[in-house]
One Martini backbone bead per residue (centre of mass of N, CA, C, O) as a GRO file, in nm:
protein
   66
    1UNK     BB    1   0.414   1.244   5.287
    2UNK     BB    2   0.420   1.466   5.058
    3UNK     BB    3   0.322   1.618   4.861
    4UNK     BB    4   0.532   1.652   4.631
    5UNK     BB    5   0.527   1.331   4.635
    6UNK     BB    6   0.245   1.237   4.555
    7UNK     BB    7   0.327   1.353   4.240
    8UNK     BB    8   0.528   1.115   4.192
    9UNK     BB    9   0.397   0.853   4.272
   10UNK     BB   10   0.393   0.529   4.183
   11UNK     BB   11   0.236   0.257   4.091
   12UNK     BB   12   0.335  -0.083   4.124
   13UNK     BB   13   0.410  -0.435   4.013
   14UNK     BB   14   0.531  -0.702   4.112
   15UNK     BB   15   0.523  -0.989   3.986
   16UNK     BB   16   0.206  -0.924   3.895
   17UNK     BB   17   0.122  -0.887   4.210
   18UNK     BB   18   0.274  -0.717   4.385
   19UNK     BB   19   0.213  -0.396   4.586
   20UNK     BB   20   0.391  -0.075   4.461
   21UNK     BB   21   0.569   0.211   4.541
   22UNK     BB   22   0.747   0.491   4.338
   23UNK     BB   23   1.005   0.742   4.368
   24UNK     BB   24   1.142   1.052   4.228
   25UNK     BB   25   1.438   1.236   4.244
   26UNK     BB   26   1.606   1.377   4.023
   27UNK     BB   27   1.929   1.446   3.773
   28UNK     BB   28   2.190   1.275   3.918
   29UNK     BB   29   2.454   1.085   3.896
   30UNK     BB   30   2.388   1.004   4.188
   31UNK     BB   31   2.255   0.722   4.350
   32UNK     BB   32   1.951   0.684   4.605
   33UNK     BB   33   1.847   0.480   4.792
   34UNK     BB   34   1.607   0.395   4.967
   35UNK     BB   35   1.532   0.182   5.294
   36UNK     BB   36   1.353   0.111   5.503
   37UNK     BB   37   1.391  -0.097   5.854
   38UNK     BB   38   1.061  -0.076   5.960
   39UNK     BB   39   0.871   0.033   6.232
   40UNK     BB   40   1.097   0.254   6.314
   41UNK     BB   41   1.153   0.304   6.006
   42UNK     BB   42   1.044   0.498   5.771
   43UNK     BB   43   0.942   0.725   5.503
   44UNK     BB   44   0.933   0.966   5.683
   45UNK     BB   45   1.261   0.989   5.731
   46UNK     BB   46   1.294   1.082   5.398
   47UNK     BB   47   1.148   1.350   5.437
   48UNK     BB   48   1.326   1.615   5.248
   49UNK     BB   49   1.597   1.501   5.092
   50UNK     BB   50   1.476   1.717   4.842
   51UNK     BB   51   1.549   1.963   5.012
   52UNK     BB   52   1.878   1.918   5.114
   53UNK     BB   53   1.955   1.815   4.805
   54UNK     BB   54   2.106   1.843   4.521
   55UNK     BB   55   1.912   1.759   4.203
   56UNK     BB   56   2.163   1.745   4.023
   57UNK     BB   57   2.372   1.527   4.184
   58UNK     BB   58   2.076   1.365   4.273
   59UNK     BB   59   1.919   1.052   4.244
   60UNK     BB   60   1.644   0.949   4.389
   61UNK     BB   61   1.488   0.670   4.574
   62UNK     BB   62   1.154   0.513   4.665
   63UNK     BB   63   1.008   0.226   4.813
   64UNK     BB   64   0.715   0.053   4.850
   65UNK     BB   65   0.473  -0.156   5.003
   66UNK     BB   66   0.141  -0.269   5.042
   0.00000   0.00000   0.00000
């Protein structure tokens, strides 16, 4: 995770229960959601994400579980 994205980064609880936590980048009308698939793909596949697309045109989230 990047600095950049470590200041978006919110903790939610899913369930009240299980702990996860997740960012948001942009407010375009495109909307992406990232997630990744395993211990071969993690959420670092997925930085800079936000530095290669338009954020007027896209807006990105990703989710990720503690």
């Amino acid at each position: 995770m990047t600095q950049a994205q470590a200041g978006k980064v919110r903790h939610i609880a899913v369930d009240g229960a299980d702990q996860g936590w997740a960012w948001r980048a942009g407010h375009g009308p495109i909307t992406l959601l990232l997630l990744h698939g395993g211990s071969d793909c993690t959420h670092g596949n997925f930085e800079g994400f936000e530095d290669g697309l338009p954020l007027d045109k896209y807006t990105l989230y990703d989710y990720g579980r503690l």
